[in-house]
C-alpha positions as CSV (number, residue, x, y, z in Angstrom):
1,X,83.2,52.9,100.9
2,X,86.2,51.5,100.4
3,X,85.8,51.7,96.6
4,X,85.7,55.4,96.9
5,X,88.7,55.5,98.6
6,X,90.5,53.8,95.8
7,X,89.0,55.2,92.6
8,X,90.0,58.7,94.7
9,X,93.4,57.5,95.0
10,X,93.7,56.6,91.3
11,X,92.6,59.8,90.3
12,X,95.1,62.0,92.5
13,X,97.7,59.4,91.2
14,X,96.8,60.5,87.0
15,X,96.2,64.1,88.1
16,X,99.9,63.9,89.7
17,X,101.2,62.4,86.4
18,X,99.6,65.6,84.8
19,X,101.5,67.9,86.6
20,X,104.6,66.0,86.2
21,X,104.2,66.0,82.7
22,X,103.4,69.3,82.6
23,X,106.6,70.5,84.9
24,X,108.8,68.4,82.3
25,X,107.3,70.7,79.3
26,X,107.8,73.6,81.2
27,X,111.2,73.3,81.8
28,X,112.1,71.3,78.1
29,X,110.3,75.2,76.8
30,X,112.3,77.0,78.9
31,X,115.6,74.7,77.9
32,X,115.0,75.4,74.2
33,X,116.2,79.1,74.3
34,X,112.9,80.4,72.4
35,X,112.3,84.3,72.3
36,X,109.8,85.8,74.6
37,X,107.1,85.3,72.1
38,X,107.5,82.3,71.4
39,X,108.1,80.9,74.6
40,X,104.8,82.5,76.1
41,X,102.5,80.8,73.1
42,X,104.3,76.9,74.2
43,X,103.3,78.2,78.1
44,X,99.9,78.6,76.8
45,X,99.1,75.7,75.5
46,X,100.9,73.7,78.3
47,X,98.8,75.6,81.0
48,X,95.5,73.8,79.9
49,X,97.1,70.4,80.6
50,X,98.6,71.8,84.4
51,X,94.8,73.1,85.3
52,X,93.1,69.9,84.3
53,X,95.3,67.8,86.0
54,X,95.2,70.0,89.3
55,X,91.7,69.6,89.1
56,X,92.0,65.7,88.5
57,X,93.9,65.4,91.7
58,X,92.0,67.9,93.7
59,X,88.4,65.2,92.6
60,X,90.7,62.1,93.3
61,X,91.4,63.7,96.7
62,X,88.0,65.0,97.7
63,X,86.8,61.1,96.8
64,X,89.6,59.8,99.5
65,X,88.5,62.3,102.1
66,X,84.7,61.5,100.9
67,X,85.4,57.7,101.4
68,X,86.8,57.6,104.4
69,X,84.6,59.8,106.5
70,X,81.5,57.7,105.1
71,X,83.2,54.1,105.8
């Protein structure tokens, strides 16, 4: 199961990229000096981005954990 364990491991690493990706719009939105409005319609769109990629890493973690209690 080895194979799990690395496909797991690749998927926690892009799901990690995600949220640092995310974190870096966040805080370029918040850097731009918008008005409340504003600044809460760029959060909004960002926040689908931040869930997906939590729940990239949470599948690539649950396949490493899979993986190594099966091999």
């Amino acid at each position: 199961m080895d194979w799990l364990v690395w496909i797991g491991a690749a998927l926690t690493l892009l799901g990690l990229c995600g949220i640092v990706i995310s974190i870096l719009k966040i805080q370029k939105a918040r850097k731009a000096g918008l008005e409340d409005d504003a600044l809460r319609a760029r959060l909004e769109r960002i926040v689908p981005l931040n869930l997906g990629a939590f729940a990239v890493s949470v599948l690539g973690l649950m396949c490493v954990v899979l993986g190594v209690m099966l091999g």
